[in-house]
MARLOTI-476495 format. One record per atom (N, C-alpha, C): residue number from 0; x, y, z; atom name; residue in one letter. Coordinates in Angstrom, 2 decimals, decimal comma. Example, Ala and Ser with C-alpha at 12.3 -4.5 7.8 and 13.67 -1.06 7.14 Angstrom:
// MARLOTI-476495
BADREN   n      px      py      pz atom res
BADREN   0   13,19   -5,69    7,80    N   a
BADREN   0   12,30   -4,50    7,80   CA   a
BADREN   0   13,20   -3,30    7,80    C   a
BADREN   1   12,85   -2,25    7,08    N   s
BADREN   1   13,67   -1,06    7,14   CA   s
BADREN   1   12,90    0,03    7,87    C   s
END
This chain:
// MARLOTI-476495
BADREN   n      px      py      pz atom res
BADREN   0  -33,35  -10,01 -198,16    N   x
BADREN   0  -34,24  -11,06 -197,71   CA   x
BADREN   0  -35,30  -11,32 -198,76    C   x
BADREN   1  -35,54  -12,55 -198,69    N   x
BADREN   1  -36,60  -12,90 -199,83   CA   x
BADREN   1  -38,05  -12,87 -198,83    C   x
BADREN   2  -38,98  -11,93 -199,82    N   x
BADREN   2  -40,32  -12,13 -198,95   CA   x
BADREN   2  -41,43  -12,21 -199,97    C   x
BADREN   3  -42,60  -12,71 -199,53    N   x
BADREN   3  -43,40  -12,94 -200,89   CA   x
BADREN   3  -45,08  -12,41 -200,06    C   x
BADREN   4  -45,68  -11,67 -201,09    N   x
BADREN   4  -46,95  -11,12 -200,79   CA   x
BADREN   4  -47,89  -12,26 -201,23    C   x
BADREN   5  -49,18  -12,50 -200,15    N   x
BADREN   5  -50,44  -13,33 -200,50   CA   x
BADREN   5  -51,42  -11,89 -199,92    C   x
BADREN   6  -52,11  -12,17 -201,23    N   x
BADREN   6  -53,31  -11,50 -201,10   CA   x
BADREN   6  -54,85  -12,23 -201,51    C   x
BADREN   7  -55,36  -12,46 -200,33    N   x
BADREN   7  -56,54  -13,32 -199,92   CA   x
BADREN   7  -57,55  -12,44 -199,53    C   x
BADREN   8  -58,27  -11,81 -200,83    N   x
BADREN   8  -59,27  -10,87 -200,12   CA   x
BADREN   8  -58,61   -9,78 -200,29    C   x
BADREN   9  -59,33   -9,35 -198,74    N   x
BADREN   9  -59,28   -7,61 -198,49   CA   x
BADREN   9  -57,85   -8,20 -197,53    C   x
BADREN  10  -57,31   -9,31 -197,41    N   x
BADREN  10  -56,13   -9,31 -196,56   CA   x
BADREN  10  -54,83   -9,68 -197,14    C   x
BADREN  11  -53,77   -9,04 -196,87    N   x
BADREN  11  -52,37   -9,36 -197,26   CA   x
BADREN  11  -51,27   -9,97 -196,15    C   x
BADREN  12  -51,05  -10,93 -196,72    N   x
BADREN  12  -49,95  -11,49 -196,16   CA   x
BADREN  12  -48,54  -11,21 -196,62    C   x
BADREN  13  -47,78  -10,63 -195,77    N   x
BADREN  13  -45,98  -11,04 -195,97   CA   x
BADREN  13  -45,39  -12,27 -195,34    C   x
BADREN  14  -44,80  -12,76 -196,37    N   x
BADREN  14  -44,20  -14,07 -195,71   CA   x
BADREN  14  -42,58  -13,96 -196,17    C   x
BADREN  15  -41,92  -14,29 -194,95    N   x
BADREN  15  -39,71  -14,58 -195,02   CA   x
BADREN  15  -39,52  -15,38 -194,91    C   x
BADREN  16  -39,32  -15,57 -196,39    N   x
BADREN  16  -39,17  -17,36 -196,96   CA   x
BADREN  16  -38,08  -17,75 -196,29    C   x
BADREN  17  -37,02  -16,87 -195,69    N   x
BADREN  17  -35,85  -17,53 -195,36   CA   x
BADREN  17  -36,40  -18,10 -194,04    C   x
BADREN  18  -37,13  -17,26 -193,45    N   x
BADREN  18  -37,97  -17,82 -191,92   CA   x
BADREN  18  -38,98  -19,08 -191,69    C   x
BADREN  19  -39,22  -19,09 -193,11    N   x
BADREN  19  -40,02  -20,18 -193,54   CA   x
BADREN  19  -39,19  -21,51 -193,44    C   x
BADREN  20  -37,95  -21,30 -194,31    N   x
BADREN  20  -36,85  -22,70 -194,49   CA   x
BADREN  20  -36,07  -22,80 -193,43    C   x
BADREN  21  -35,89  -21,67 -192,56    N   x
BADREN  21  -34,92  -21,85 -191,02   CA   x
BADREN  21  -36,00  -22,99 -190,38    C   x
BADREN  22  -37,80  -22,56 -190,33    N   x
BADREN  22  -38,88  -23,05 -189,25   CA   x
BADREN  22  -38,58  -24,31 -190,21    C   x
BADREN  23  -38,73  -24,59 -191,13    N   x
BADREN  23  -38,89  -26,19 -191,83   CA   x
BADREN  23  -37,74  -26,98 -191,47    C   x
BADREN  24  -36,95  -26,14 -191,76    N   x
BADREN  24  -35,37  -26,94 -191,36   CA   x
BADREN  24  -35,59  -27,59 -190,22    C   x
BADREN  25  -35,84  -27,26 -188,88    N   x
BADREN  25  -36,00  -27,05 -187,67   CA   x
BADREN  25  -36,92  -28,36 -187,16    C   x
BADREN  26  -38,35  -28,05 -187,73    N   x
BADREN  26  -39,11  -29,15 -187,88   CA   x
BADREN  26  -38,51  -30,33 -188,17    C   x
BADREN  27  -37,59  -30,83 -189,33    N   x
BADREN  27  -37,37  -31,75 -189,86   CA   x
BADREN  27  -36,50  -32,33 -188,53    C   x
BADREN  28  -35,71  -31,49 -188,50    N   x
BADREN  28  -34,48  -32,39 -187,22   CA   x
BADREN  28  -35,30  -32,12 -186,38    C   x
BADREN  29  -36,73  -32,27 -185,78    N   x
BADREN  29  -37,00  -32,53 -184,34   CA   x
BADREN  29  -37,87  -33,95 -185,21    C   x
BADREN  30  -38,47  -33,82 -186,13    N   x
BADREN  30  -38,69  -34,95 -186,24   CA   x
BADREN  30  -37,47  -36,33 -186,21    C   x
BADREN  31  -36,59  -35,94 -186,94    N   x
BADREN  31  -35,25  -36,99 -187,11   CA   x
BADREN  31  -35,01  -37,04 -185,60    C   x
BADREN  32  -34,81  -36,52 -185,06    N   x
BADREN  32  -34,66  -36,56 -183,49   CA   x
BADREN  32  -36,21  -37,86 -182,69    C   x
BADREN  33  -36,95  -37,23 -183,32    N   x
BADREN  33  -38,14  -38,61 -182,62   CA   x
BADREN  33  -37,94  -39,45 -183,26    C   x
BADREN  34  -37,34  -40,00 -184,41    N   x
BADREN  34  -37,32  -40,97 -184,80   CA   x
BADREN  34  -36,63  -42,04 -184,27    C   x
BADREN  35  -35,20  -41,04 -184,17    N   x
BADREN  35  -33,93  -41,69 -183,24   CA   x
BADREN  35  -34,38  -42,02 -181,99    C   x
BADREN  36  -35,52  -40,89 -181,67    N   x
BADREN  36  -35,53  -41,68 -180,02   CA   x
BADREN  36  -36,48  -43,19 -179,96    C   x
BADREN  37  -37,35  -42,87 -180,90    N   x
BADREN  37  -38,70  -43,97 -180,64   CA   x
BADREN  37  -37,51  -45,36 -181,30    C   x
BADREN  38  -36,67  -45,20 -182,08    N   x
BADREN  38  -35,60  -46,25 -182,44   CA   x
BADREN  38  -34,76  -47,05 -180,92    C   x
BADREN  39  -34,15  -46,00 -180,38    N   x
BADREN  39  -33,84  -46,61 -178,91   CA   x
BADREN  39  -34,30  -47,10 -178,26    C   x
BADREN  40  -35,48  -46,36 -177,93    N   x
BADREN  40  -36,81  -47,43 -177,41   CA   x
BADREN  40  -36,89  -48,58 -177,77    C   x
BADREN  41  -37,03  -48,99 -179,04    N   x
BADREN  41  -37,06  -49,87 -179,44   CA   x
BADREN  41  -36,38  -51,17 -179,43    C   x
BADREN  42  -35,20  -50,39 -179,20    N   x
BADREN  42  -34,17  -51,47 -179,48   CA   x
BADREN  42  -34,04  -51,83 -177,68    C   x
BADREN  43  -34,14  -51,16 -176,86    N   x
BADREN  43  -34,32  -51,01 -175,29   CA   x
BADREN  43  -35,37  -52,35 -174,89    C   x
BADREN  44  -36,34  -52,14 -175,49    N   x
BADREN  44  -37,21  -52,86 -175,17   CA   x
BADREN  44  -36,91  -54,47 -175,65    C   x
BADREN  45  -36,57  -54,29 -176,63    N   x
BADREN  45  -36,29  -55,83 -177,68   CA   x
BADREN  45  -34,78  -56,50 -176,71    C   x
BADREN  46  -33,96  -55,50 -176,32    N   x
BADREN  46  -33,01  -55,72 -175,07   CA   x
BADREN  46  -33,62  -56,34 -173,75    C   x
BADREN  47  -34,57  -55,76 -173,65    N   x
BADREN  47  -35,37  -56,38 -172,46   CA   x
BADREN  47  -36,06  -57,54 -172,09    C   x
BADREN  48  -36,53  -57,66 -173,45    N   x
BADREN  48  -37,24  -58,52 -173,52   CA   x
BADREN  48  -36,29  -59,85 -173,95    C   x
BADREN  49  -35,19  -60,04 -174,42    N   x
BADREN  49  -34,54  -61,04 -174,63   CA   x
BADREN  49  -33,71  -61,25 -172,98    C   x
BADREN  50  -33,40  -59,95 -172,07    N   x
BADREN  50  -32,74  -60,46 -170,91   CA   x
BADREN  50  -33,58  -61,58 -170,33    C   x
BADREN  51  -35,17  -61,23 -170,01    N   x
BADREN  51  -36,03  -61,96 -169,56   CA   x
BADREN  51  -36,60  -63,31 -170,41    C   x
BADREN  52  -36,11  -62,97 -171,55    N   x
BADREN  52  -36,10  -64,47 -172,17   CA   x
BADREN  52  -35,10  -65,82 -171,51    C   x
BADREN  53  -33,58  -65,05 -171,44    N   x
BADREN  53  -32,67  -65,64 -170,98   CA   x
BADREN  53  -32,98  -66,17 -169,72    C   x
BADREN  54  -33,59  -65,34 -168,63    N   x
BADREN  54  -33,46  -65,42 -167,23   CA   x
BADREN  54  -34,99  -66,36 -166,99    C   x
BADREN  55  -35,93  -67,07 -168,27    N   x
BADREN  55  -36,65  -68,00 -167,95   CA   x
BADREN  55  -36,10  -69,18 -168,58    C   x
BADREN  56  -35,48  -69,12 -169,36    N   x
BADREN  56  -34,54  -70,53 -169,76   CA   x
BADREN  56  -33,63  -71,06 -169,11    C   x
END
């Protein structure tokens, strides 16, 4: 395992970089995931809004 020492002071940190890029990984697809959703929405709404376009013409 890759791990890397910070020393800040009188304090030390260990950090598992691989735990680091699993948590980033992770992050990224929940963001890609809100993106996709706030996209549906979107397109949901723009759906909606043209039914009720139709149904006043």
């Amino acid at each position: 395992m890759s791990r890397k020492l910070i020393i800040d002071g009188n304090a030390v940190y260990e950090l598992d970089e691989n735990c680091m890029l699993k948590k980033r990984l992770e992050d990224a697809q929940v963001d890609k995931n809100l993106v996709e959703e706030q996209r549906r929405s979107q397109e949901n709404l723009n759906e909606y809004k043209r039914m009720l376009r139709t149904r006043q013409g």
